[in-house]
Backbone bond lengths (Angstrom), bond angles and torsions (degrees), N, CA, C in turn:
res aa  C-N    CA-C-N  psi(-1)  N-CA   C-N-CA  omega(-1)  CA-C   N-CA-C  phi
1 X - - - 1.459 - - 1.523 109.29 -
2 X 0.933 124.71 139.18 1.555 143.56 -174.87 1.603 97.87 -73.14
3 X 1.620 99.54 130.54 2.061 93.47 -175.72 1.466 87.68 -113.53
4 X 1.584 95.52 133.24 1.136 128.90 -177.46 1.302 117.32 -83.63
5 X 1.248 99.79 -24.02 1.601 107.27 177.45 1.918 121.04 -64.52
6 X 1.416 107.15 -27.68 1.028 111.13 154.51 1.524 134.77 -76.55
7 X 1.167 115.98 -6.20 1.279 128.92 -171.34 1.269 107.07 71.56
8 X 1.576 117.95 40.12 1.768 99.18 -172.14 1.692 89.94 -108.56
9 X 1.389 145.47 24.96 1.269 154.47 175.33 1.537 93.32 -90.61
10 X 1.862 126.28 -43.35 1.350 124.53 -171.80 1.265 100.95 -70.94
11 X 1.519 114.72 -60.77 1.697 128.37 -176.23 1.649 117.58 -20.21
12 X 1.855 88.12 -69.40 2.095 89.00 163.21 1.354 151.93 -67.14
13 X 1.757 95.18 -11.64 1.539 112.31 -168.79 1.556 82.35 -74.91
14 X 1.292 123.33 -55.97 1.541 138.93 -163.35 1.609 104.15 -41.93
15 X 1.645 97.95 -65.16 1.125 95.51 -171.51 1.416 124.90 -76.65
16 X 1.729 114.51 0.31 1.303 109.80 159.59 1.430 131.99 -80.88
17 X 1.520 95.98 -31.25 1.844 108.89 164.08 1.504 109.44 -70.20
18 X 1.257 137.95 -16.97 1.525 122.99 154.65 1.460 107.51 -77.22
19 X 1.226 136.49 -75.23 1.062 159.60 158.65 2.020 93.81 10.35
20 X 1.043 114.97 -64.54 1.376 142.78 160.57 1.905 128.56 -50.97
21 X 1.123 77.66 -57.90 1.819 82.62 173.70 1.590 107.62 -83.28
22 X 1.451 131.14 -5.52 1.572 116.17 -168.58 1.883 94.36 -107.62
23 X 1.287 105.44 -6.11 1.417 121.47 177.12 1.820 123.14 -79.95
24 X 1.652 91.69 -10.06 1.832 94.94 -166.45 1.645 107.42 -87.28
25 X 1.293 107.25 141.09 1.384 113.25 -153.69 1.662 92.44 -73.48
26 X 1.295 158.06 155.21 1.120 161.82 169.16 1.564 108.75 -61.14
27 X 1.293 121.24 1.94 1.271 97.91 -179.95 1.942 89.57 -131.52
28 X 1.189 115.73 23.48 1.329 121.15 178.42 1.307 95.85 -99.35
29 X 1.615 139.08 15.54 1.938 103.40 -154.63 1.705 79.14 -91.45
30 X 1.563 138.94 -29.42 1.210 144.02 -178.90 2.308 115.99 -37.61
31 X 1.738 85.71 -43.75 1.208 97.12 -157.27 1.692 116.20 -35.62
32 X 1.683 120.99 169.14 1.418 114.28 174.39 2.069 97.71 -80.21
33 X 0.990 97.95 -172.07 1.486 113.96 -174.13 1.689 117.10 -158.38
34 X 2.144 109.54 157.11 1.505 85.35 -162.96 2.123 90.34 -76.11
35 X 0.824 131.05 35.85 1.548 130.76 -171.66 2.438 83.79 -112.68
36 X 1.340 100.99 86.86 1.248 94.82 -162.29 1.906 124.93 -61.53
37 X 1.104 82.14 -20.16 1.983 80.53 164.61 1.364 131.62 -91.60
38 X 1.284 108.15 -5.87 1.455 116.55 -161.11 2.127 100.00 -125.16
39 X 1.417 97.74 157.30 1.200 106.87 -158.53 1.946 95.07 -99.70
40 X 1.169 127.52 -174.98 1.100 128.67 149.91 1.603 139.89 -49.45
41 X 1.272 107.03 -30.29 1.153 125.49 147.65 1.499 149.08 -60.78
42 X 1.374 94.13 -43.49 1.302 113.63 165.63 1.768 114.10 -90.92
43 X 1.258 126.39 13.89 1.070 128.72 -161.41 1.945 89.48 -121.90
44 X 1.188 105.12 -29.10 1.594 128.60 177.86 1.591 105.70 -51.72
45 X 1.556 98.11 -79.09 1.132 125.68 161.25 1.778 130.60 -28.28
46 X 1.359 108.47 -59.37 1.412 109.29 155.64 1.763 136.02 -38.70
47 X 1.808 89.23 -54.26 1.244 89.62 -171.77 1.442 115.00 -87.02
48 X 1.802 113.39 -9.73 1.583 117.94 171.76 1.304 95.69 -67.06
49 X 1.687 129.65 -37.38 1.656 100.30 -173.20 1.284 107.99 -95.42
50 X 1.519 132.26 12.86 1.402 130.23 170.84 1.162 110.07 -74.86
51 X 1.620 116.18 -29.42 1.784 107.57 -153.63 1.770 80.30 -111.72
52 X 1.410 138.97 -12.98 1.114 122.39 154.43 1.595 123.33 -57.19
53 X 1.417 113.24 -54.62 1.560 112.00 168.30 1.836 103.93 -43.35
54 X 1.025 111.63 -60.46 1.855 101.80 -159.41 1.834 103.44 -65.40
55 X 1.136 106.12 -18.98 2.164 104.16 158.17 1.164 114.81 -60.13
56 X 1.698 99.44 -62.91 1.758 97.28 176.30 1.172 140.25 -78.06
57 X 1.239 112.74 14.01 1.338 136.90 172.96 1.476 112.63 -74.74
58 X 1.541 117.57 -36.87 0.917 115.69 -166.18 1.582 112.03 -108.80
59 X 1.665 113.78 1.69 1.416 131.81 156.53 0.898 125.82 -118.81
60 X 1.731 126.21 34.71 1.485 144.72 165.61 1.011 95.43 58.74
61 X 1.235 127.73 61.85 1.704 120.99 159.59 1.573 106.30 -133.14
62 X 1.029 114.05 -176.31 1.854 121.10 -173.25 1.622 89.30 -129.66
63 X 1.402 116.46 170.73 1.492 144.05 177.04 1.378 86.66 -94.42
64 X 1.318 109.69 163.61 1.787 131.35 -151.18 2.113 81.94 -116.35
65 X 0.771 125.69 8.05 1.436 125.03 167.93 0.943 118.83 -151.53
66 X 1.794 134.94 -178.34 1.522 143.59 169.09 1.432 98.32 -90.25
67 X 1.323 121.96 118.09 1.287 123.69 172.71 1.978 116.52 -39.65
68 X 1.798 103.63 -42.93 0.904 105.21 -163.39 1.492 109.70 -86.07
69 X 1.729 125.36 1.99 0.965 140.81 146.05 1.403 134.42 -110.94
70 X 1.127 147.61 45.59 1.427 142.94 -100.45 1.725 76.37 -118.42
71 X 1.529 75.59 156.88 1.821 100.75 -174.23 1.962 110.56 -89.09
72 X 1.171 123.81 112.37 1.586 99.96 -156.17 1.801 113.40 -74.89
73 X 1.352 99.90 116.87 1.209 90.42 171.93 1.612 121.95 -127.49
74 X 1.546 91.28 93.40 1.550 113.96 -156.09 1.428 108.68 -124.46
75 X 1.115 102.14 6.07 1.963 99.32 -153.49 1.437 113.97 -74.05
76 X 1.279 125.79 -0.83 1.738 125.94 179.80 1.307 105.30 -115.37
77 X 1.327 105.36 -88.81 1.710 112.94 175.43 1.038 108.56 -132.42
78 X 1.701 98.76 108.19 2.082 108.21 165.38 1.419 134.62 -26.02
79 X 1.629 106.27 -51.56 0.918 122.45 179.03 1.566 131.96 -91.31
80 X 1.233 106.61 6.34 1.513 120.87 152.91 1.277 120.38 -78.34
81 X 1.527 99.07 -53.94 1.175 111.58 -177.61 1.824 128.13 -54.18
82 X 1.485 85.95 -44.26 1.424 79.77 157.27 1.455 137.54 -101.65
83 X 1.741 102.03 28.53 1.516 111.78 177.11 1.893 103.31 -79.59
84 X 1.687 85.43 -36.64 1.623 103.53 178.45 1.419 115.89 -19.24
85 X 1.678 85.42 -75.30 1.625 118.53 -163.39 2.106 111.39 -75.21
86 X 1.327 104.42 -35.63 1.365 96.00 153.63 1.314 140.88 -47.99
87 X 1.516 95.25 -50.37 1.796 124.23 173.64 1.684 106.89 -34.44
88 X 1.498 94.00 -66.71 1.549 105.58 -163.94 1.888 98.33 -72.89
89 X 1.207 127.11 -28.24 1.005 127.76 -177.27 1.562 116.11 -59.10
90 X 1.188 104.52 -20.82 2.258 131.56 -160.44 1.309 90.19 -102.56
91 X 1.334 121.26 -35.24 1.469 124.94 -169.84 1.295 104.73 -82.50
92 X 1.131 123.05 -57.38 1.614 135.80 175.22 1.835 109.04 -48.90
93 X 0.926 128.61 -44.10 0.859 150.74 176.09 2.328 114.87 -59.27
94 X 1.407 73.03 -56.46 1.718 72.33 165.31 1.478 134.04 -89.59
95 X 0.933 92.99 -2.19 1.597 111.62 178.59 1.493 113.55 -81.11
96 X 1.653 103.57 -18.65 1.925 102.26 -172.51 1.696 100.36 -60.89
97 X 1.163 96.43 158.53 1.587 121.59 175.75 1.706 92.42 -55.41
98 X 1.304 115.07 143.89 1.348 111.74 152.77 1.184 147.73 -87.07
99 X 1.411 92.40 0.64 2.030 105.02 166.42 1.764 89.83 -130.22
100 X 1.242 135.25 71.95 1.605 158.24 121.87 1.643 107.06 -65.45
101 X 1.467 111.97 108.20 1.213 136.92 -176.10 1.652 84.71 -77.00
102 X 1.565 119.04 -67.08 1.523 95.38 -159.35 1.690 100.95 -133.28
103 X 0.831 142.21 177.55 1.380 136.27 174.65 1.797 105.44 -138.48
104 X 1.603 112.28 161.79 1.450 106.98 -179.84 1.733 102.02 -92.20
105 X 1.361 90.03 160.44 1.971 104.20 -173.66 1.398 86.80 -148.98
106 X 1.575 93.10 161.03 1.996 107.70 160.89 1.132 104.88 -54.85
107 X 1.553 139.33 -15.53 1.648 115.32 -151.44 1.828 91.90 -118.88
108 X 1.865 106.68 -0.60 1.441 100.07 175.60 1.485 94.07 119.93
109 X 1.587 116.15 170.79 1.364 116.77 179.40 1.540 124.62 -76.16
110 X 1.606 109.04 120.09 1.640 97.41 167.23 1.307 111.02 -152.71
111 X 1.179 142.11 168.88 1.373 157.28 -63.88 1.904 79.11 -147.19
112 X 1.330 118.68 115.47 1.280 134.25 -172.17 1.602 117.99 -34.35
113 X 1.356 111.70 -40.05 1.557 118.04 169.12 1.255 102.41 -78.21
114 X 1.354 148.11 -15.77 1.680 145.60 -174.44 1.439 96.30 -89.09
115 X 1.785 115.29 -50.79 1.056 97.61 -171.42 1.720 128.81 -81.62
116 X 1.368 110.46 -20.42 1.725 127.34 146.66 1.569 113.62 -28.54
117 X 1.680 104.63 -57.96 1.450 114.70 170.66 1.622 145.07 -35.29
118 X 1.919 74.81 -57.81 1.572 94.35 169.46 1.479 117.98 -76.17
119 X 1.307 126.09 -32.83 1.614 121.83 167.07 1.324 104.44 -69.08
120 X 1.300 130.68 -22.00 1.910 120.21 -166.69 1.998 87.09 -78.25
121 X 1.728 113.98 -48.33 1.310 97.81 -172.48 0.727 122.73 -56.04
122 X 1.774 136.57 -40.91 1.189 148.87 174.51 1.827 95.39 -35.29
123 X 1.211 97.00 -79.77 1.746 105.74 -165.08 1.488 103.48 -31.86
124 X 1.566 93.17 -74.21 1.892 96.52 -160.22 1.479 100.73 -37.82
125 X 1.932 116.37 -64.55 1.396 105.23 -146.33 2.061 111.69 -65.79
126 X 1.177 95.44 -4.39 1.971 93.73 -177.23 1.819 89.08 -100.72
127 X 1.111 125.00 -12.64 1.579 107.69 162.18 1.323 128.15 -68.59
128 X 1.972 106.03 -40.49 1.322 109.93 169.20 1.618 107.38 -59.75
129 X 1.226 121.95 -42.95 1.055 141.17 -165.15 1.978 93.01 -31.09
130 X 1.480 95.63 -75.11 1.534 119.60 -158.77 1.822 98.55 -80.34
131 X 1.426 117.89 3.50 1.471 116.41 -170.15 1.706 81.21 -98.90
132 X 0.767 132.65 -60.54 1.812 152.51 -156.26 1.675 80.84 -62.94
133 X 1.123 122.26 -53.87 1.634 110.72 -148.10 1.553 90.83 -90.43
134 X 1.287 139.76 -84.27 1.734 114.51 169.31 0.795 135.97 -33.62
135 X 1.734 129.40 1.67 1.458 128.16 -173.75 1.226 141.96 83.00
136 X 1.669 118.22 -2.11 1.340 116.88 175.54 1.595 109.97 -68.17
137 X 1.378 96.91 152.75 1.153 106.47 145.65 1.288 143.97 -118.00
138 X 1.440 89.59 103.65 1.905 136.32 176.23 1.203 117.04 -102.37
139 X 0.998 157.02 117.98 1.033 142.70 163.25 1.763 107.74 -105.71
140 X 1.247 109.60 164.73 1.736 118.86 171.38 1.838 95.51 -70.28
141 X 1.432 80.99 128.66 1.642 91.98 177.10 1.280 111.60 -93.66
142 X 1.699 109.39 128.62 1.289 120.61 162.16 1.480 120.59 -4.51
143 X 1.549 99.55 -87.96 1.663 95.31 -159.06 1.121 95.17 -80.47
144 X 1.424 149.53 19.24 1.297 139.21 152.02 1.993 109.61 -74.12
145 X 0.920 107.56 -50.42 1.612 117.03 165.29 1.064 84.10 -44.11
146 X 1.497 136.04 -97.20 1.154 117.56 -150.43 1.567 151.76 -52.42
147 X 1.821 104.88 -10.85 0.850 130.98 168.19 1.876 99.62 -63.80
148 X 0.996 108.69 -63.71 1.487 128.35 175.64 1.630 120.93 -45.42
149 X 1.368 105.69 -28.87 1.697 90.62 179.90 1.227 111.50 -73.02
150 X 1.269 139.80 -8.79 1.932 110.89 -169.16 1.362 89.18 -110.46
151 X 0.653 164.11 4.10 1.470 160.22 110.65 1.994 107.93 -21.62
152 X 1.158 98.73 -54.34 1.641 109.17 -171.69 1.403 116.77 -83.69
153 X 1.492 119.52 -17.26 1.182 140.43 141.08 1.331 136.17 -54.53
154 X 1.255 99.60 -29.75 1.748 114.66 -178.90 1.161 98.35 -86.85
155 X 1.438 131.02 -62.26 1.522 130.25 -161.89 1.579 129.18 -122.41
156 X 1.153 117.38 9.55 1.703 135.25 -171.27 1.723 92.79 -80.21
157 X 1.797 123.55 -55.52 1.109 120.42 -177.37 1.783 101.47 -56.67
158 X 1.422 129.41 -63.59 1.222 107.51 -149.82 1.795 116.12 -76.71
159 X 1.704 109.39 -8.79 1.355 132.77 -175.83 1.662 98.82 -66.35
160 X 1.379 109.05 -59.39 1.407 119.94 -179.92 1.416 108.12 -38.40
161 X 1.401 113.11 -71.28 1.425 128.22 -163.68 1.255 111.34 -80.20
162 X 1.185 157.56 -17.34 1.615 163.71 118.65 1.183 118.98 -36.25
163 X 1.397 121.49 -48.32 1.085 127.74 -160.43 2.067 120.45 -121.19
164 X 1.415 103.32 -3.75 1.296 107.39 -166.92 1.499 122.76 42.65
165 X 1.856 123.50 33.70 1.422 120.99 -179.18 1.659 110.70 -70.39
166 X 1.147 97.84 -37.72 1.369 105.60 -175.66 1.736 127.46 -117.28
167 X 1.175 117.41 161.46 1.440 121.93 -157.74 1.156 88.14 -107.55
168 X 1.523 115.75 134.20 1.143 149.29 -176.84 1.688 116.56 -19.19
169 X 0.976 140.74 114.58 1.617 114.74 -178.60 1.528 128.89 -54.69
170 X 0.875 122.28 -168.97 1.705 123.64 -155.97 1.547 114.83 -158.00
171 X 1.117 109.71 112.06 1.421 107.67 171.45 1.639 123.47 -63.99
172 X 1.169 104.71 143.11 1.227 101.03 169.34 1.813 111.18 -116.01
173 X 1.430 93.83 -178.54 1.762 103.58 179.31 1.351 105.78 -78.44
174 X 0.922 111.36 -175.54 1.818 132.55 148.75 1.224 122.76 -44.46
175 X 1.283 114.99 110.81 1.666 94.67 173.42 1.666 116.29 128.18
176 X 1.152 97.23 -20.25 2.355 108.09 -161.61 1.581 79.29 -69.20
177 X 1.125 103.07 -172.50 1.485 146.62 169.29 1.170 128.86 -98.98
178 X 1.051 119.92 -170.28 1.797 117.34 168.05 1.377 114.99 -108.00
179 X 1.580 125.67 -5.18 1.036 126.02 157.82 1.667 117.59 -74.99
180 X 1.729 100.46 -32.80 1.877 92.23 -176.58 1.254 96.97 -85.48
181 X 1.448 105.94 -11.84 2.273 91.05 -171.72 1.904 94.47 -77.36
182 X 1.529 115.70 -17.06 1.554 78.09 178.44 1.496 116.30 -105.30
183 X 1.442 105.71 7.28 1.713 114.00 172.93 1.590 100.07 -60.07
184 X 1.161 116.02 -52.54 1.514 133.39 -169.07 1.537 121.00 -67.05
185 X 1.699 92.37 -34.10 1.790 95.76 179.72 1.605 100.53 -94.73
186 X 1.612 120.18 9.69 1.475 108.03 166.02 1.905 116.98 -118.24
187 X 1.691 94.74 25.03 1.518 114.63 156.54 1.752 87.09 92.18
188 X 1.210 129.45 57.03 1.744 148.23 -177.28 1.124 113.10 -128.01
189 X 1.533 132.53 128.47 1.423 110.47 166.46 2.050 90.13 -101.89
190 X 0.746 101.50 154.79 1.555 118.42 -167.29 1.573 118.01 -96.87
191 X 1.365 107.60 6.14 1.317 131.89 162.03 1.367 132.63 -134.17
192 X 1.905 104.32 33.61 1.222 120.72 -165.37 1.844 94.44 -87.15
193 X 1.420 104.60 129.16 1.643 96.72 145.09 1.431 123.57 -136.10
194 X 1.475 123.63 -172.67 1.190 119.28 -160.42 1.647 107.24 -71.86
């Protein structure tokens, strides 16, 4: 299991959502996605101002857009751009006190490895997101899921149902993993393609 306590659950989500976004073919940013209204681009966009909010969260600042409408700011290189906003996000992140009981997030105050958590889920699952819809093959890594479930356990049920963030969960067959059981328990089917 991935220890969160180091923040090394944020470290990989990050580097799989770059890892991912510097990979999209230039004529994919259009494509559909399993995020069903939104394109690859706009799926970009979201999660650059999602994992910007959870930086500035923790240096009293806000994201320069509504995640759930995000302003696109993509127009040179995607993947700089969101090296930017990662950067400061890794930075923000190391800077917490090391005996910080709880820190502030978009989703409210929690406990420095929860809140690492909740930005790593964010990342990974809109990386698979945009890996699935251009076609790489990436998949969400195991012990990265696993870093990710008690985090996704804690707050995916009451986010869903308060908040409509997420699409309903999904059963799966016999057989998935713990990476497709949490594509699926964050409203994913894990064998979606375009």
């Amino acid at each position: 299991m991935a220890d969160t306590r180091d923040f090394e659950v944020l470290t990989r989500a990050h580097s799989y959502l770059g890892d991912v976004v510097a990979a999209v073919p230039e004529s994919a940013w259009g494509a559909p996605t399993p995020c069903t209204e939104w394109t690859v681009r706009q799926v970009l966009n979201h999660a650059r101002i999602d994992q910007q909010g959870y930086g500035l969260a923790l240096t009293g600042g806000r994201p320069d857009s509504d995640p759930f409408h995000p302003a696109d700011a993509l127009d040179g290189n995607p993947a700089a751009e969101l090296g930017k906003v990662l950067g400061q996000v890794a930075e923000a992140y190391a800077a917490l006190p090391a005996d910080a009981e709880q820190v502030p997030t978009p989703l409210g105050p929690l406990s420095p490895p929860l809140a690492a958590a909740a930005a790593a889920m964010d990342a990974a699952v809109h990386a698979w997101d945009i890996a699935v819809a251009t076609g790489q093959d990436r998949p969400l890594d195991v012990e990265l899921a696993e870093g990710i479930w008690p985090v996704a356990e804690r707050l995916v049920d009451h986010l869903r149902d308060s908040y409509q963030v997420f699409a309903p969960a999904r059963r799966l067959p016999y057989g998935h993993d713990r990476a497709e059981a949490l594509l699926a328990f964050l409203g994913r089917d894990p064998r979606w393609t375009p």
